[in-house]
FIVO-587631 format. One record per residue (C-alpha): chain; x, y, z negated; residue number from 0. Coordinates in nm, 3 decimals. Layout:
<nodes>
NODE  chaine       px       py       pz  num
NODE       A        X        Y        Z  NUM
...
</nodes>
This chain:
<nodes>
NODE  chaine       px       py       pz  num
NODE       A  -13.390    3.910   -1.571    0
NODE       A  -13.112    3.661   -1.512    1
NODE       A  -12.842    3.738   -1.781    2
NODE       A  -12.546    3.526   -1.665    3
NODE       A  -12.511    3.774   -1.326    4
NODE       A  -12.530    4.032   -1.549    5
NODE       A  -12.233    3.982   -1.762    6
NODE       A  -11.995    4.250   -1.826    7
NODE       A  -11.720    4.175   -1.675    8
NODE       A  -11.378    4.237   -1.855    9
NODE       A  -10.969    4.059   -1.921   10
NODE       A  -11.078    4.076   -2.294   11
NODE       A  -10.943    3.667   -2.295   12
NODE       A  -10.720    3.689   -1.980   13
NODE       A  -10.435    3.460   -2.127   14
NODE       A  -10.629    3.230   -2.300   15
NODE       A  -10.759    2.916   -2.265   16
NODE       A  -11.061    2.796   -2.384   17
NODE       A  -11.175    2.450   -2.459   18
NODE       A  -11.568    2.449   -2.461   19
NODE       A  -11.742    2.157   -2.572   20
NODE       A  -12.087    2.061   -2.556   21
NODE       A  -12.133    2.230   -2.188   22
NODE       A  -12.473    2.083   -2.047   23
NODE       A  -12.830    2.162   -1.904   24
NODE       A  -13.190    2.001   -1.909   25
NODE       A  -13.510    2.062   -1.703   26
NODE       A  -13.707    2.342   -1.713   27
NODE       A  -14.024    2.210   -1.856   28
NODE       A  -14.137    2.540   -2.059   29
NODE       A  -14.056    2.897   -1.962   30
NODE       A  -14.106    3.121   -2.348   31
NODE       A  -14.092    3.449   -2.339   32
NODE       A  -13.920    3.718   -2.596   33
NODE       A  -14.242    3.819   -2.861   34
NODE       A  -14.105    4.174   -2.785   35
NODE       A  -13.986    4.255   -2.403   36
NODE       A  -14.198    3.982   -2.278   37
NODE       A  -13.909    3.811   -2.075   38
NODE       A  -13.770    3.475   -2.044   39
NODE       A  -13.566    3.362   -2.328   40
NODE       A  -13.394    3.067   -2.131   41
NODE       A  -13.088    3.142   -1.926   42
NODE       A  -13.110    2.924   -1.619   43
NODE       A  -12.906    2.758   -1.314   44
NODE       A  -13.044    2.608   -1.019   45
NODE       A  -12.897    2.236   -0.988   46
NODE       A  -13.003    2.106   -0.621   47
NODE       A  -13.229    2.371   -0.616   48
NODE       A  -13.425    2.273   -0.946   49
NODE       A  -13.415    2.509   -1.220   50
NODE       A  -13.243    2.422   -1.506   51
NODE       A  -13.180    2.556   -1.905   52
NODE       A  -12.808    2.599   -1.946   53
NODE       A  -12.731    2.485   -2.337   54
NODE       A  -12.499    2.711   -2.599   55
NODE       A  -12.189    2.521   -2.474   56
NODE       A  -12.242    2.626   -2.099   57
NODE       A  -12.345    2.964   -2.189   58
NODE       A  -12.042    3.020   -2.396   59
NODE       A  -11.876    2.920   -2.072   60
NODE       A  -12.040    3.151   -1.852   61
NODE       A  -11.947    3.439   -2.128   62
NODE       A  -11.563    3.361   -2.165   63
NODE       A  -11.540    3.308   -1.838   64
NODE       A  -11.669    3.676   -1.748   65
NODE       A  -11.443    3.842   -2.013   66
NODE       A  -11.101    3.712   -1.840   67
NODE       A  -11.036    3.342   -2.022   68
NODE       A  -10.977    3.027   -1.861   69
NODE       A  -11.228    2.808   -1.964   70
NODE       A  -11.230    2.420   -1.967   71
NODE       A  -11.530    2.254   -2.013   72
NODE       A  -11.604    1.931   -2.197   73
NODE       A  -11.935    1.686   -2.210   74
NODE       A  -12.015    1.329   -2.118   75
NODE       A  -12.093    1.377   -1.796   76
NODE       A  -11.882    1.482   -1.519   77
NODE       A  -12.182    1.554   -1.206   78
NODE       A  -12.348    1.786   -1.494   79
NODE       A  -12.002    1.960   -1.551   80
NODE       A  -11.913    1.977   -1.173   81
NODE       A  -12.255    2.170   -1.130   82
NODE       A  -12.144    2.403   -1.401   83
NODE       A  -11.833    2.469   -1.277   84
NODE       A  -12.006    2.569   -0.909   85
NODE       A  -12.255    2.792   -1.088   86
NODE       A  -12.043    2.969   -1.272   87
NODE       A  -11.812    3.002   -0.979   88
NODE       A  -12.078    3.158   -0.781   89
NODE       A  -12.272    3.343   -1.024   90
NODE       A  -11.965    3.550   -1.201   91
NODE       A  -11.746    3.538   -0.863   92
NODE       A  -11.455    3.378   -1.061   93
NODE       A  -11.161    3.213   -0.931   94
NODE       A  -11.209    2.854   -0.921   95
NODE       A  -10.854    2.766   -1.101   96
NODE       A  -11.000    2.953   -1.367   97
NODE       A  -11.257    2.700   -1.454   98
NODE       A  -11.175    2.334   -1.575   99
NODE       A  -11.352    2.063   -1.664  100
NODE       A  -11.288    1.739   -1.817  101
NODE       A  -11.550    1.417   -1.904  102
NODE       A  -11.486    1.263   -2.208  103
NODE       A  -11.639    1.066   -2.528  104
NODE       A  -11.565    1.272   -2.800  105
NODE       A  -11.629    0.955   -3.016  106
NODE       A  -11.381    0.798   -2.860  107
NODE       A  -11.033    0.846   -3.038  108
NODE       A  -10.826    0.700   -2.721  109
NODE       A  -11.019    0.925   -2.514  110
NODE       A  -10.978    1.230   -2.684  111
NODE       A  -10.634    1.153   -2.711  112
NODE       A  -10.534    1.134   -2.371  113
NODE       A  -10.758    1.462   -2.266  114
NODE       A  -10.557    1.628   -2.531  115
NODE       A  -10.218    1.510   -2.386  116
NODE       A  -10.289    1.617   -2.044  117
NODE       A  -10.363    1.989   -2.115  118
NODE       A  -10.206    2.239   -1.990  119
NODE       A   -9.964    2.435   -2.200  120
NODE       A   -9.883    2.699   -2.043  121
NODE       A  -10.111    2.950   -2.196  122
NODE       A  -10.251    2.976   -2.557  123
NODE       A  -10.511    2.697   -2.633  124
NODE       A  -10.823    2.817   -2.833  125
NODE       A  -11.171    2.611   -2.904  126
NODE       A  -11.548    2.645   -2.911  127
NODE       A  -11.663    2.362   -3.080  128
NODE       A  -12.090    2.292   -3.013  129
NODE       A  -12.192    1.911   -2.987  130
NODE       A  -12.501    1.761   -3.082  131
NODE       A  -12.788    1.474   -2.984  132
NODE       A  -12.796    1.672   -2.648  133
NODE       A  -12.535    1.471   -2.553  134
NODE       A  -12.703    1.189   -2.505  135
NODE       A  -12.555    0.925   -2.710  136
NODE       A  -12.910    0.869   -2.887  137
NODE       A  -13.246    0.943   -2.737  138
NODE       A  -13.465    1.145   -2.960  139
NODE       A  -13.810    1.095   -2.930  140
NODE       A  -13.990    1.399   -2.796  141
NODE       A  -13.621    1.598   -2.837  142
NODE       A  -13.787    1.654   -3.213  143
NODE       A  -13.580    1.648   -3.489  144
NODE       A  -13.799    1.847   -3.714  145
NODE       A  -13.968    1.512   -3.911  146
NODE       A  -14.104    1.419   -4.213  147
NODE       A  -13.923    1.199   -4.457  148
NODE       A  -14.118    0.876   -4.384  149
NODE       A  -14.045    0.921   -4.027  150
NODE       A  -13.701    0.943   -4.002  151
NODE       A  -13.515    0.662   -3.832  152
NODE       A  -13.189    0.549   -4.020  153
NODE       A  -13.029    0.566   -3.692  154
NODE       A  -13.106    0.881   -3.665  155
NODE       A  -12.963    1.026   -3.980  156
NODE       A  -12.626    0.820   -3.883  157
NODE       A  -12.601    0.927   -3.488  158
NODE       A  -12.662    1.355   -3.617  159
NODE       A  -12.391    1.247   -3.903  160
NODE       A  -12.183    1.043   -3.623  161
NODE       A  -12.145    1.226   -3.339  162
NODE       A  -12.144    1.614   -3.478  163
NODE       A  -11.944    1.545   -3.774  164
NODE       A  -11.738    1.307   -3.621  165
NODE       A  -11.641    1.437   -3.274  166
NODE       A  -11.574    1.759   -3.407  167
NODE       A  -11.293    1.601   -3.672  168
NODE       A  -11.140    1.375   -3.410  169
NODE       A  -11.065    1.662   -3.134  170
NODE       A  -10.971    1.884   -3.468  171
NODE       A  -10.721    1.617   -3.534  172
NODE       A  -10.552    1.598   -3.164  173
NODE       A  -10.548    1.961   -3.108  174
NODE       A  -10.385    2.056   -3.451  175
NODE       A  -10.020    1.964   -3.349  176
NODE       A  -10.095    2.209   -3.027  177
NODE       A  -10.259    2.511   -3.215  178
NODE       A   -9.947    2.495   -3.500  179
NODE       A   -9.697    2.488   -3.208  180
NODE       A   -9.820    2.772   -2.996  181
NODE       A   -9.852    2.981   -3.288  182
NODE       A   -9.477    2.939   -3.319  183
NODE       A   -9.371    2.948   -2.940  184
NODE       A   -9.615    3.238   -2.836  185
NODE       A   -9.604    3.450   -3.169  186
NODE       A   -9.975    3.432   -3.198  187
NODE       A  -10.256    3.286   -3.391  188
NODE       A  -10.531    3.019   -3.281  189
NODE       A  -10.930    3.125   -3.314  190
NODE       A  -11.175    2.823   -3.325  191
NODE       A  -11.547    2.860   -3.358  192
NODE       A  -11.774    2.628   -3.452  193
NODE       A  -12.108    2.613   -3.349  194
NODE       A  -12.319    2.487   -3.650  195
NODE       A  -12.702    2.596   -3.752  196
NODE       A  -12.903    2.823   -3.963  197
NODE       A  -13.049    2.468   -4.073  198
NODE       A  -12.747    2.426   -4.283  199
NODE       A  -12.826    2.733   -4.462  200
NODE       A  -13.187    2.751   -4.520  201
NODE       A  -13.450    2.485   -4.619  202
NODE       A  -13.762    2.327   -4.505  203
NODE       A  -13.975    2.043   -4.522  204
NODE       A  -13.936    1.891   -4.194  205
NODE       A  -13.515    1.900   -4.219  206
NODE       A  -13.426    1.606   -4.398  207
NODE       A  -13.244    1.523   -4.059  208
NODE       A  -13.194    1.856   -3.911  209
NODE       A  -13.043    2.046   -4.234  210
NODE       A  -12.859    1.780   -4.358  211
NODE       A  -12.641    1.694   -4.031  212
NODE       A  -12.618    2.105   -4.011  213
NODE       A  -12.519    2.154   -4.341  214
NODE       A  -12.245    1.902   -4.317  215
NODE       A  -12.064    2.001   -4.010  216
NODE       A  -12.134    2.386   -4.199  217
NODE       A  -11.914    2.252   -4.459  218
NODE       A  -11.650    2.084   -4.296  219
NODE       A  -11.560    2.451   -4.101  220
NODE       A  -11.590    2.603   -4.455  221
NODE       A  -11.306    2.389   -4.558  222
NODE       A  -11.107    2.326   -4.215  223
NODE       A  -11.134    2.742   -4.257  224
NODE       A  -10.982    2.752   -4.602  225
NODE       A  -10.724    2.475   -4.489  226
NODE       A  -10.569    2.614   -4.224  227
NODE       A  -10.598    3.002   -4.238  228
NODE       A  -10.276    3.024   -4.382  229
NODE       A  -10.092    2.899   -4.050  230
NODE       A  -10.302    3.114   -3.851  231
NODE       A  -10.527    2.889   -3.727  232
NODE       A  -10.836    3.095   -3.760  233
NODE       A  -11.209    2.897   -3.812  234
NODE       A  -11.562    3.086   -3.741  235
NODE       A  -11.908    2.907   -3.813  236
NODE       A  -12.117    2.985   -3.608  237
NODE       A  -12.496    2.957   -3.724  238
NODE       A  -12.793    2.962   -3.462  239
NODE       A  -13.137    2.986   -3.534  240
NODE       A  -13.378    2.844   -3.249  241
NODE       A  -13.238    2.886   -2.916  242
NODE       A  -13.400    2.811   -2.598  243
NODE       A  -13.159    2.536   -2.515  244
NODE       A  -13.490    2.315   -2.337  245
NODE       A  -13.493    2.121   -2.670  246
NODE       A  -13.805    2.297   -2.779  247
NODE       A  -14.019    2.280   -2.442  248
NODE       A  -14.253    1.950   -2.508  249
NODE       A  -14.543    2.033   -2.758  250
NODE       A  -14.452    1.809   -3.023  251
NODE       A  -14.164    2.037   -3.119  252
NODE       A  -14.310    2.361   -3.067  253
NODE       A  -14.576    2.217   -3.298  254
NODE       A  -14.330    2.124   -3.508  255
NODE       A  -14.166    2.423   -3.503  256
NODE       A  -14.452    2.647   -3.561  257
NODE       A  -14.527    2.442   -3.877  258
NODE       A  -14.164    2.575   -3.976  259
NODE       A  -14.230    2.867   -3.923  260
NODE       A  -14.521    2.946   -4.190  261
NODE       A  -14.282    2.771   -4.422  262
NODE       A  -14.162    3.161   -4.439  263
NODE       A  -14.436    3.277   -4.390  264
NODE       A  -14.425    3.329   -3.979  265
NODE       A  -14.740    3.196   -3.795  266
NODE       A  -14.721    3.197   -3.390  267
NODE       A  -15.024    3.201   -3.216  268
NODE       A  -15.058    2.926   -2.947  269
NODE       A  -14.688    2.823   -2.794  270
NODE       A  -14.575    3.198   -2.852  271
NODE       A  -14.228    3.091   -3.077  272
NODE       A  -13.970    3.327   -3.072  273
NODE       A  -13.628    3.177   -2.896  274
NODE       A  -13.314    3.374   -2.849  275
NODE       A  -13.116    3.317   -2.520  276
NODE       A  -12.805    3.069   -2.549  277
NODE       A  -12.617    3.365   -2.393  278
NODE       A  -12.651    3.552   -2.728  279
NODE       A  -12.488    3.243   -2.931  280
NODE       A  -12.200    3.289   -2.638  281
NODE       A  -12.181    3.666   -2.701  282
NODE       A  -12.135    3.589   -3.084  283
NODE       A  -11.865    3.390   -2.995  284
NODE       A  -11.677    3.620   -2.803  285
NODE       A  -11.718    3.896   -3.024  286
NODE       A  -11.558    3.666   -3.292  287
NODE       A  -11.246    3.528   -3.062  288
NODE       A  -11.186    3.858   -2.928  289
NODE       A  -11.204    4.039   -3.284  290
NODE       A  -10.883    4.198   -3.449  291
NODE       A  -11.057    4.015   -3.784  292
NODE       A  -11.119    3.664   -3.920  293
NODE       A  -11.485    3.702   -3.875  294
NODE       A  -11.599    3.395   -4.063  295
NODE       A  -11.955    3.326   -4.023  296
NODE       A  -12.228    3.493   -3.776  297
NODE       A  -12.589    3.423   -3.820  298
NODE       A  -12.792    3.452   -3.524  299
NODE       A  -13.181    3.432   -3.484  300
NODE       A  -13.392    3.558   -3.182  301
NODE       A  -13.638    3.878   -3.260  302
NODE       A  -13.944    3.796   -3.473  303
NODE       A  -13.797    3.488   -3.528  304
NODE       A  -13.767    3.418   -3.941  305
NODE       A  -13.456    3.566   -4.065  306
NODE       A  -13.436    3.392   -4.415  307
NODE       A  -13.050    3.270   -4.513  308
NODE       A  -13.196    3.035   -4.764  309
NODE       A  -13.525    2.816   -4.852  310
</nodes>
């Protein structure tokens, strides 16, 4: 079943443009399947004719851009976001002015300046904000983050910190003076999500890098939330659990993840970990920008897969 040609189509965000960070692929290298309908849990392009697994960021692209907004996607890498573009062009039969795309290091202040400058103003700006070690600034070994406390490399505790908590205040920054002036010249109010983790909620003994970098980017929408929802400028957090992004496809993290698992007492047999599809995280999100309500927090977590908010 390939979910991205079967999204309902709708002018739900016609109007609106969306910035999308975060918008990338990897490799199929593991195909899951749902522990109850028994199909793929990965949503997948083909990228010169090799099968890929699109991450939350595309996906959310691929869902705004069927409900009617104009979407403008942002990662590192501008052949990855060029193939994303063409995909989603050919996949949802969308006009190509309708998707942007624009390659930029959200680390880098100057940079993230001058992307903000050149956007286009003449339709409301809103934002999905989802950036993490997928980005490639820092090479995890194995993709794992789930470790224990002895193996943790420093570097990896600062480059989580550095790059989620970090990019996500810098573009926050630039795009403020837009969102408080459109809510003045177009009589409307700004929705932001923000694409955070059910590891900053709940606990478990292979997070002491995981939970912590989730819980702190959690915690900095809590409070961008409580700053700003008084000039309409509207914040969402949105928590995933495991989603089958391609981060969990070598063994070491599905063994990793399995171990998890029991910590709630959830054993897996073999590789058989339940994933939900990144276009579910996307559908979350639209149900939250397109919502006559400040919905302020969604979790999500695939079927079967543990549903505990806390440790």
């Amino acid at each position: 079943m390939n979910r991205l040609s079967k999204l309902e189509k709708s002018e739900l965000l016609s109007g609106i443009r969306v910035i999308i960070t975060g918008c990338g692929f990897k490799p199929l290298h593991h195909t899951f399947h749902s522990t109850v309908t028994g199909e793929p849990t990965h949503d997948p392009i083909y990228v010169n004719d090799h099968e890929m697994k699109i991450n939350i960021g595309a996906a959310t692209a691929f869902v705004l851009a069927a409900s009617g907004a104009t979407v403008h996607l942002v990662s590192r890498t501008e052949g990855n976001l060029r193939a994303l573009k063409e995909n989603i062009i050919d996949i949802l039969e969308v006009p190509p002015e309708r998707v942007e795309y624009s390659a930029i290091d959200m680390l880098d202040e100057n940079s993230v300046a001058e992307f903000v400058n050149k956007l286009p103003k003449d339709k409301p700006i809103w934002w999905s904000q989802s950036i993490g070690l997928g980005a490639g600034a820092y090479k995890l070994k194995d993709d794992n983050p789930y470790l224990r406390i002895e193996e943790i490399p420093t570097e990896l505790l600062e480059m989580e910190s550095t790059i989620v908590l970090k990019g996500t205040h810098i573009l926050m920054k630039k795009l403020l003076p837009i969102f408080r002036e459109q809510n003045k010249r177009f009589k409307e109010k700004t929705k932001i999500a923000i694409v955070t983790s059910m590891s900053g909620m709940r606990g478990y003994d292979l997070g002491g890098t995981h939970c912590a970098s989730k819980g702190a980017i959690d915690r900095y929408a809590n409070a961008a939330m409580l700053d700003l929802v008084k000039e309409n400028i509207f914040i969402s957090s949105i928590r995933p659990g495991i989603i089958d992004t391609g981060m969990y496809d070598g063994t070491p993290v599905i063994e990793a993840v399995k171990h998890v698992g029991k910590n709630y007492g959830f054993s897996y047999d073999g590789d058989s970990i339940p994933l939900a599809p990144p276009v579910s995280v996307g559908q979350a999100i639209l149900g939250v920008l397109t919502s006559p309500a400040h919905i302020t927090s969604v979790n999500i977590v695939a079927d079967q897969q543990w549903p505990n908010e806390g440790s």
